[in-house]
Legacy VTK file of the C-alpha trace (Angstrom):
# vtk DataFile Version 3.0
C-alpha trace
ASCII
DATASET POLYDATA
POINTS 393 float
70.327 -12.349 -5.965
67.527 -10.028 -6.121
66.244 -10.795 -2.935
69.485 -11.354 -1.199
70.312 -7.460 -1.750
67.068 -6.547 -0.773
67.257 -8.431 2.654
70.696 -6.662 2.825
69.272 -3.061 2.086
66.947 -3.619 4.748
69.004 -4.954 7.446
71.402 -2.088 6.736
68.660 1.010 6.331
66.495 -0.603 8.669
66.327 3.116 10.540
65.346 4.908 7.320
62.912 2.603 5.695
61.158 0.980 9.124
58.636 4.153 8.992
57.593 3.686 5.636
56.953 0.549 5.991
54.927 1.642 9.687
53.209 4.040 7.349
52.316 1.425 4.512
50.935 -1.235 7.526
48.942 1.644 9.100
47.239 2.822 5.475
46.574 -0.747 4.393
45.059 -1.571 7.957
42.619 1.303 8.212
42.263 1.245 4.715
40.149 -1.887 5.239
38.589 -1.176 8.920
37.169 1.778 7.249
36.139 0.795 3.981
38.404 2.557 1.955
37.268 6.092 3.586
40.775 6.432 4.810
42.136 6.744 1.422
39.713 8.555 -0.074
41.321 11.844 -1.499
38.733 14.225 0.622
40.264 12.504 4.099
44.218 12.315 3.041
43.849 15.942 2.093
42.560 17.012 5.539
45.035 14.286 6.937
48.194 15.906 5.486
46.624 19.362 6.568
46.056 18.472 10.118
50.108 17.091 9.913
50.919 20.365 9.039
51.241 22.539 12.283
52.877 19.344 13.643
55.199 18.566 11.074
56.610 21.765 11.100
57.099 21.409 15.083
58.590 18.320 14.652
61.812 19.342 12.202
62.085 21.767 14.646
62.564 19.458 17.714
64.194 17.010 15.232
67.674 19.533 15.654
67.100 19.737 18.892
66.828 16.183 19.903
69.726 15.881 17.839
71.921 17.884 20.067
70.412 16.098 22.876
68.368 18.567 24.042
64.503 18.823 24.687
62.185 21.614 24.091
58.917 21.340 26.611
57.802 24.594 25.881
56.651 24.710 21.807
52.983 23.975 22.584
52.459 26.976 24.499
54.369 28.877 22.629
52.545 27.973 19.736
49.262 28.549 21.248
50.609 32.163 22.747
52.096 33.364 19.421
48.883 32.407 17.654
47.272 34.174 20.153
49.420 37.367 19.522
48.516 37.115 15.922
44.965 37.332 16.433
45.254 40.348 18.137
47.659 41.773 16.050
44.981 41.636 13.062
41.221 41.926 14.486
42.538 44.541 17.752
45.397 45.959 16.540
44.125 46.210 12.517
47.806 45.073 11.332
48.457 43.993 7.751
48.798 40.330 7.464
52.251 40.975 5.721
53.130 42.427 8.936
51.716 40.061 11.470
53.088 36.782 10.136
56.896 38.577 10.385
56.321 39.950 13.900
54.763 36.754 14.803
57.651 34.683 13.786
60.366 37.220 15.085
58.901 37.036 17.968
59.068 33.055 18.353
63.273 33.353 17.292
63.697 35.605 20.660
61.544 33.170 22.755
64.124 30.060 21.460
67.089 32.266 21.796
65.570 33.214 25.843
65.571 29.269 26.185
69.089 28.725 24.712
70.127 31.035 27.066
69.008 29.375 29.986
70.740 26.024 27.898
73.746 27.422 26.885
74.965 30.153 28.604
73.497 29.299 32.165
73.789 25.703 32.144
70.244 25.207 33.175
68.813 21.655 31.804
66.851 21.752 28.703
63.862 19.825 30.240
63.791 22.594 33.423
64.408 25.468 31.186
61.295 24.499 28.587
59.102 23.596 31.427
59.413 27.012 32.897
58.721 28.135 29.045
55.786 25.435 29.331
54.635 27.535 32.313
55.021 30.932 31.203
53.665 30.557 27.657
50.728 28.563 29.249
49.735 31.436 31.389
50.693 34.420 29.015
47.937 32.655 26.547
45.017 32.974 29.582
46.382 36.378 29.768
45.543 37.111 26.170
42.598 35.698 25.881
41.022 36.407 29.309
39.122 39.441 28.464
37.844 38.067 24.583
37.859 33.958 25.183
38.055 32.666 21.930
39.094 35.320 19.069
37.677 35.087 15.776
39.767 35.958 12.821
38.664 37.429 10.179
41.469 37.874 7.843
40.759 36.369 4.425
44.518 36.068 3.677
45.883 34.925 7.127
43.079 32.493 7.479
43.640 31.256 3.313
47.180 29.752 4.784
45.152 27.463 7.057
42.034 26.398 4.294
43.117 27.144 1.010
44.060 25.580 -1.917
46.700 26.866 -4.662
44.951 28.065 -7.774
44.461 25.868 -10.862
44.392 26.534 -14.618
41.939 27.573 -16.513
39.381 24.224 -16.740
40.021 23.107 -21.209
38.070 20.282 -21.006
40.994 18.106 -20.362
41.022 15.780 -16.522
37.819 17.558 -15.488
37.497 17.508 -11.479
41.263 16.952 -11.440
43.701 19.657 -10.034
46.020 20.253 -12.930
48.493 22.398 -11.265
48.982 19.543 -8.161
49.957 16.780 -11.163
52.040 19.201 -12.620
53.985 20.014 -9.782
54.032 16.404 -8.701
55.378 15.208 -12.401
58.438 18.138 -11.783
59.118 16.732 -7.739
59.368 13.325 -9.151
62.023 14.312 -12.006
63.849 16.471 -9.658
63.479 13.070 -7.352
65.029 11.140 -10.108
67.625 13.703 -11.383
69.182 14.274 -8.056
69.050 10.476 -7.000
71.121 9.363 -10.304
73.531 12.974 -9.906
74.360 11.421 -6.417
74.996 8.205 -7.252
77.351 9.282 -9.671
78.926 11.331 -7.443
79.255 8.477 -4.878
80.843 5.957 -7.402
83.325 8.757 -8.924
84.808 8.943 -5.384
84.362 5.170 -4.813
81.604 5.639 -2.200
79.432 2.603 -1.401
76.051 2.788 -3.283
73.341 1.011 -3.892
73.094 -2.126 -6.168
71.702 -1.435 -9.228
68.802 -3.366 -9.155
67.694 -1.776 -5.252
68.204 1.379 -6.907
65.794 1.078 -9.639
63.268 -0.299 -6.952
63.977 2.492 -4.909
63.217 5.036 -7.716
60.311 2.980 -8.665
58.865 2.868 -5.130
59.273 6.334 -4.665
57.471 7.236 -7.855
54.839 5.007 -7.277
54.130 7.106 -3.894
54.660 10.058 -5.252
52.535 9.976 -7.899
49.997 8.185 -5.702
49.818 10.903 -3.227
49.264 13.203 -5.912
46.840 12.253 -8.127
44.755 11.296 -4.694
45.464 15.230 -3.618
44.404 16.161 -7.498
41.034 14.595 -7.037
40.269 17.139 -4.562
40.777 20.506 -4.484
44.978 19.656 -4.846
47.890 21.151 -2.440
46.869 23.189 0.313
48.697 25.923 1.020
49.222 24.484 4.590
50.800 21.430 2.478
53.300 23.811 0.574
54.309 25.299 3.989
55.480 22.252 5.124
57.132 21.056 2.620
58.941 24.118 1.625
59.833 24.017 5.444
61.238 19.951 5.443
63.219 20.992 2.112
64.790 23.892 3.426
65.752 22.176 6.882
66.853 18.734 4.976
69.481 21.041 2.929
70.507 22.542 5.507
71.428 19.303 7.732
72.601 17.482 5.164
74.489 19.816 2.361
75.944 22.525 4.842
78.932 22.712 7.214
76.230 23.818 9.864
74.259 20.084 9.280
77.435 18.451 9.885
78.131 20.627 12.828
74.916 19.851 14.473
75.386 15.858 13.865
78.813 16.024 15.785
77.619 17.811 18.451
74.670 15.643 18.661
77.136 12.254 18.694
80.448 13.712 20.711
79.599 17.462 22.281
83.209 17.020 23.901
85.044 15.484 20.813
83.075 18.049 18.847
83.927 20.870 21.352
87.723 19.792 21.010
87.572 19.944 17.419
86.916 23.509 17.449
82.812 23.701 16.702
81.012 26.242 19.188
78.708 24.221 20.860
76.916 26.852 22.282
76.154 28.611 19.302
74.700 25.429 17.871
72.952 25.294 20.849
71.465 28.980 20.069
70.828 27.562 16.457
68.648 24.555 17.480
66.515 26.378 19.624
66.071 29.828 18.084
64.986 27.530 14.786
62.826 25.583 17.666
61.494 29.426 18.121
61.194 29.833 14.998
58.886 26.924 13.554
56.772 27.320 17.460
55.593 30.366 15.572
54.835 29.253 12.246
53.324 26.357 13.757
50.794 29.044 16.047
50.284 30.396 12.542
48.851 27.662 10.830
46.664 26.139 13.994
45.253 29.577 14.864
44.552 29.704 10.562
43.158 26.755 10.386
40.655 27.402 12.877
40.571 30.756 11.879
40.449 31.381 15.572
43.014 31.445 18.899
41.321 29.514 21.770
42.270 29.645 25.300
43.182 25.498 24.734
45.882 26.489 21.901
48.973 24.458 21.821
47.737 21.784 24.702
49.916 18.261 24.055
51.505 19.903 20.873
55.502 19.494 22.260
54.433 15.951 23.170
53.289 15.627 19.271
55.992 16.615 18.205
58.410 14.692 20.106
56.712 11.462 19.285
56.292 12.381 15.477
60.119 12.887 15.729
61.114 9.336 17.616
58.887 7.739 14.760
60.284 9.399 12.337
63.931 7.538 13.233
65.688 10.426 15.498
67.646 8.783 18.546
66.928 9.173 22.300
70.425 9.290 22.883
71.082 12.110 20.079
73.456 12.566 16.701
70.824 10.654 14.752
67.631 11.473 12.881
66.978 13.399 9.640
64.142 15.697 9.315
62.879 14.098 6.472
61.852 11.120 8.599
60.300 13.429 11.053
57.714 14.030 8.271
56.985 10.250 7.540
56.569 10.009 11.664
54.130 13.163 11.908
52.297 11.538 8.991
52.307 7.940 11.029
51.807 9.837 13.728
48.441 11.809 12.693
47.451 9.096 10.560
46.846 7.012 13.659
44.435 9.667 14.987
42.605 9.916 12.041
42.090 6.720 11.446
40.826 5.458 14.846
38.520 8.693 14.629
36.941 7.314 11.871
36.624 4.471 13.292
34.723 6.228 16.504
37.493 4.910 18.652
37.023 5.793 22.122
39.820 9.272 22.965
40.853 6.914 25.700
41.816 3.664 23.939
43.233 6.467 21.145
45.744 7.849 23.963
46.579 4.118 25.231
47.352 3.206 21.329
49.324 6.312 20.222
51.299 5.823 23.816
51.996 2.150 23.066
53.632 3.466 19.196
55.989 6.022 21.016
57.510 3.482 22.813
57.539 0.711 20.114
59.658 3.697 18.534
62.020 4.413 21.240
62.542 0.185 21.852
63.146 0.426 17.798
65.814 3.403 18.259
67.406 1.096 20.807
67.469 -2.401 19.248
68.455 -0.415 15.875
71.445 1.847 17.339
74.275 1.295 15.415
73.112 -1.904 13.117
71.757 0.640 10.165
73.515 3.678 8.273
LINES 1 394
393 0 1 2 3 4 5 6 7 8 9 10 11 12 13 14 15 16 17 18 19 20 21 22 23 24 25 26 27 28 29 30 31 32 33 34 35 36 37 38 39 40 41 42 43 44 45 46 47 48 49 50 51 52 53 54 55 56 57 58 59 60 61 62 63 64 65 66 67 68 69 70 71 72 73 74 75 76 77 78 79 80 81 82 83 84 85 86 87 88 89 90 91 92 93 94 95 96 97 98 99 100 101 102 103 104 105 106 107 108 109 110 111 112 113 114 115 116 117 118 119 120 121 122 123 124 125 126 127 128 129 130 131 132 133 134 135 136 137 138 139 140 141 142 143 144 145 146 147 148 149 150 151 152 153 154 155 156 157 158 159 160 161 162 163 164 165 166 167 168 169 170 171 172 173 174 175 176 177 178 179 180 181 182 183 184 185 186 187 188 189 190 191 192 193 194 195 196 197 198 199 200 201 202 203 204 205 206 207 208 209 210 211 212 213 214 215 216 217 218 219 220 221 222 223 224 225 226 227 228 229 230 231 232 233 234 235 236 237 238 239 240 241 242 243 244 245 246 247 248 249 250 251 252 253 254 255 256 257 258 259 260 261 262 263 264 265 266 267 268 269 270 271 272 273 274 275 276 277 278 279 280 281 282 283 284 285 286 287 288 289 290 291 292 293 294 295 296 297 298 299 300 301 302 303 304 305 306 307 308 309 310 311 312 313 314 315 316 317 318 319 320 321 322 323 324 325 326 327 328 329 330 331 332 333 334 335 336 337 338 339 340 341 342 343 344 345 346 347 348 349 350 351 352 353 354 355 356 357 358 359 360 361 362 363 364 365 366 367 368 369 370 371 372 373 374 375 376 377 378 379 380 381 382 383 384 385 386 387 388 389 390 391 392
């Protein structure tokens, strides 16, 4: 019986638990080919910080994807608003506190420009980002002709990119061992198991389908098993990154949003019937505004922590970024043909995603054979989306 439900849970969430199981494949594979480097806590730590400015792109195109739109332009962008951030602290002598808000202000208007074009104008998403592509590509050379590279030297803005949250005071008790990262790992997991048995008690009060009881427990167990995993290998070295709490405070925010508010639902019906949705009295245009002003929005926070993390902006900033993102979001389950993804699964694909990089990397993988490999996954994604569309939930 056990195993009957469990080939059942998997044919049916095929969409939503196919990247995890990409993910485990990938970690056990590399975990071998390099000798267990790849799961050493020094190398996930810088793993899950080079997801970061990535991840946060990719909820970002995530919504818009969902809509059935495509945003071209969020490399660039990135690159440029990073850009304008360094200048705004080592030429202009801005606070940080004051930078970071411009910065991302500034992003918001840049996505609203391109909903514009979407929206209001009718212009195709793909022509109106490539312009974007074009014009944010240039307006970085333009702010870093005269300088090249800029240096930041901003203890604070450059801490987002390569710190660490503090610990406690060391008592003698797991010495070597972030205390504050198991902490905070032992409260996700029972906020993780609160709100997973809350919900399935909602479900069966209004006679919802749920889970049997014995995949649930599995679920819960599998889920505390990584958990706990990931955190005790992020404990044993130098715990959560700021860069790390970024992007998760980002996914958490954006996952309530789509899937607890009227706006969420608004943007899945749109995504699966703009007409029907249209019909049914939802502004498609203004959702349209939505997606791409939040697109804006996370271009800019993404600038933030690539030009932090080098603690530089570089006339290269933001090159292949949008395509990044797009293919962290395909992996991550969202559909080619739109109303389907969850942002939470855009995470699990950036992770795939970058984990594929770093572990051919340390493999000394040739950068050509890497592009051929990470090519042949984006596809294997989209043929997934395809044979997938309408089996799972």
């Amino acid at each position: 019986m056990f195993f009957k439900n469990l080939q059942k849970v998997l044919r049916e969430n095929i969409r939503e638990y196919g990247m995890f199981i990409a993910l485990f494949i990938i970690m056990v594979i590399f975990s071998f080919t390099t000798n267990g480097i790849f799961v050493s806590s020094r190398n996930i730590s810088n793993l899950l910080n080079q997801t970061g400015y990535i991840a946060v792109l990719a909820v970002g195109m995530t919504l818009v994807i969902v809509i059935r739109h495509i945003d071209l332009s969020v490399g660039f962008l990135a690159g440029f608003l990073g850009a304008v951030a360094a200048v705004a602290l080592q030429f202009w002598k801005l606070p940080v506190y004051v930078v970071i808000p411009m910065t991302l202000a500034l992003g918001t208007v840049a996505g609203l420009i391109t909903a514009f074009l979407v929206a209001q104008l009718g212009i195709p998403s793909f022509v109106a980002s490539l312009a974007g592509w074009l014009i944010y590509r240039g307006a970085l050379l333009l702010v870093t002709a005269s300088t090249g590279t800029i240096i930041i030297t901003d203890k604070a803005f450059n801490a987002i990119g390569n710190g660490y949250i503090p610990d406690f005071p060391d008592i003698g008790i797991l010495p070597g061992v972030h205390k504050l990262t198991l902490l905070l790992g032992l409260i996700a997991l029972v906020f993780f198991v609160f709100n997973e048995i809350n919900g399935r008690r909602k479900k069966q009060a209004y006679n919802f389908e749920v889970l049997p009881m014995d995949m649930f427990i599995l679920k819960l167990v599998f889920m505390t098993v990584l958990v706990g995993v990931i955190t005790w290998v992020l404990a044993g070295y130098n715990g959560l990154s700021w860069t790390v709490v970024v992007m998760l405070l980002v996914v958490s925010i954006y996952h309530f949003v789509t899937i607890q508010t009227v706006l969420g639902r608004h943007i899945y019906a749109v995504g699966g019937n703009p007409e029907a949705a249209e019909l049914s009295g939802i502004s498609v245009k203004r959702l349209t505004y939505v997606a791409f002003g939040s697109m804006g929005l996370l271009s800019a926070l993404s600038g933030i922590l690539f030009a932090s993390r080098l603690q530089s902006a570089t006339t290269t900033a933001g090159t292949l970024f949008e395509l990044d993102a797009i293919a962290a979001a395909y992996i991550g389950g969202v559909s080619a043909a739109g109303g389907v993804g969850q942002v939470t699964g855009s995470l699990i694909g950036a992770i795939v995603y970058m984990s594929l990089t770093s572990g051919m990397n340390l493999m000394n993988v040739d950068i050509a054979y890497q592009y051929v490999v990470r090519g042949a996954v984006l596809v294997a994604a989209v043929v997934f989306d395809v044979a997938t569309r309408g089996k799972g939930n």
